[in-house]
C-alpha positions in Angstrom: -32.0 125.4 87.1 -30.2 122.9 89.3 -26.6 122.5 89.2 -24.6 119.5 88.5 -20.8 119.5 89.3 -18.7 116.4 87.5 -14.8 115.5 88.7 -13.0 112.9 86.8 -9.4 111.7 88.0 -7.1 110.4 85.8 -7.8 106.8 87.9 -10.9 105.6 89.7 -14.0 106.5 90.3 -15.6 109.9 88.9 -18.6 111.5 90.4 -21.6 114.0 90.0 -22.5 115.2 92.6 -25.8 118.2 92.8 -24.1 121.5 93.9 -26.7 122.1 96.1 -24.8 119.2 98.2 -21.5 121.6 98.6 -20.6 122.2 102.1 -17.7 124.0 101.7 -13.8 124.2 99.6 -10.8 124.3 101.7 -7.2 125.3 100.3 -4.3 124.1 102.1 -1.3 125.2 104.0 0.8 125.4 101.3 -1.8 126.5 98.7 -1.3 123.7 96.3 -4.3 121.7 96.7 -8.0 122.2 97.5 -10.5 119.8 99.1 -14.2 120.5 98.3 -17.0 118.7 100.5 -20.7 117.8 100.0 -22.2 115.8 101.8 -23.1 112.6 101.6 -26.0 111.6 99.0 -25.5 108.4 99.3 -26.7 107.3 102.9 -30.8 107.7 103.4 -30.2 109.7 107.2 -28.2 112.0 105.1 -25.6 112.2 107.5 -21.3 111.9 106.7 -19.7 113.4 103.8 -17.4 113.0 101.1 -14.0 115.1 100.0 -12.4 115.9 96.8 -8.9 116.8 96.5 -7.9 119.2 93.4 -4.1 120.3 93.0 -3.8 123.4 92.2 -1.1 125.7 90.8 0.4 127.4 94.3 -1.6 130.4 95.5 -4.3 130.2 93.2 -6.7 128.3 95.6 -8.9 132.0 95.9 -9.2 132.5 91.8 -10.5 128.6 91.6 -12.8 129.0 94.4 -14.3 131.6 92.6 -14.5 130.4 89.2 -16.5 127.0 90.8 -19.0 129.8 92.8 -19.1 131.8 89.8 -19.6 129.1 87.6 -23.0 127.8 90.2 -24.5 130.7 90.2 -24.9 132.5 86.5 -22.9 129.4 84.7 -25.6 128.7 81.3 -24.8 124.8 82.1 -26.8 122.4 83.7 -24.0 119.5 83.8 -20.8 121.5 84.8 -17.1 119.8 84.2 -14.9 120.9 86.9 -12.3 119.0 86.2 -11.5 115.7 84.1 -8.0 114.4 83.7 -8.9 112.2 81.3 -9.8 115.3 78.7 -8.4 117.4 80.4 -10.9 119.8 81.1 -10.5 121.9 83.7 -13.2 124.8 84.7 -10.1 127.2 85.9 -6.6 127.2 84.1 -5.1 126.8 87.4 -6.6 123.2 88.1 -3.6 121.0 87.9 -4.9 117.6 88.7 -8.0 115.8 90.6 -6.9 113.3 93.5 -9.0 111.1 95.6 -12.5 111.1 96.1 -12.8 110.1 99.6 -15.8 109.8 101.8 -15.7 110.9 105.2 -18.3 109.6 107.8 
């Protein structure tokens, strides 16, 4: 079954994205905010790619890097919430907030 991951900030746009598309998650120097890529399915030479930033609760960038993996792999949910601010539903209790989606190109 193919996997779709949704993020909803608080403000502007949300997205969902396939999690096929997942490039890679990043956590910062400070471990209070992680930055997941996919790349772009927007452009038809499938080239650039786009960022989401997720604050996090400090040091716990491993556990929701996990829980997201975990959560694409055996997860019983086509249509996966990762994080909406607006409900606030987060997939791991650690998820504080989700910033900008940014695309990168």
């Amino acid at each position: 079954m193919e996997k779709y991951l949704i993020f909803k900030p608080g403000a502007g746009d949300s997205v969902c994205v396939p999690a096929r598309e997942l490039t890679h998650m990043h956590v910062d120097g400070d471990g209070e905010s992680l930055d997941i890529n996919f790349r772009s399915i927007l452009g038809s030479d499938g080239t650039g790619e786009y960022n989401i930033d997720i604050t996090i609760a400090d040091n716990k960038g491993k556990e929701v890097m996990n829980a997201i993996a975990d959560e694409i792999r055996s997860g019983k949910e086509a249509l996966v919430v990762v994080i909406d601010d607006i409900a606030k539903e987060y997939l791991h209790s650690s998820m504080v907030s989700c910033g900008s989606i940014s695309a990168i190109v």
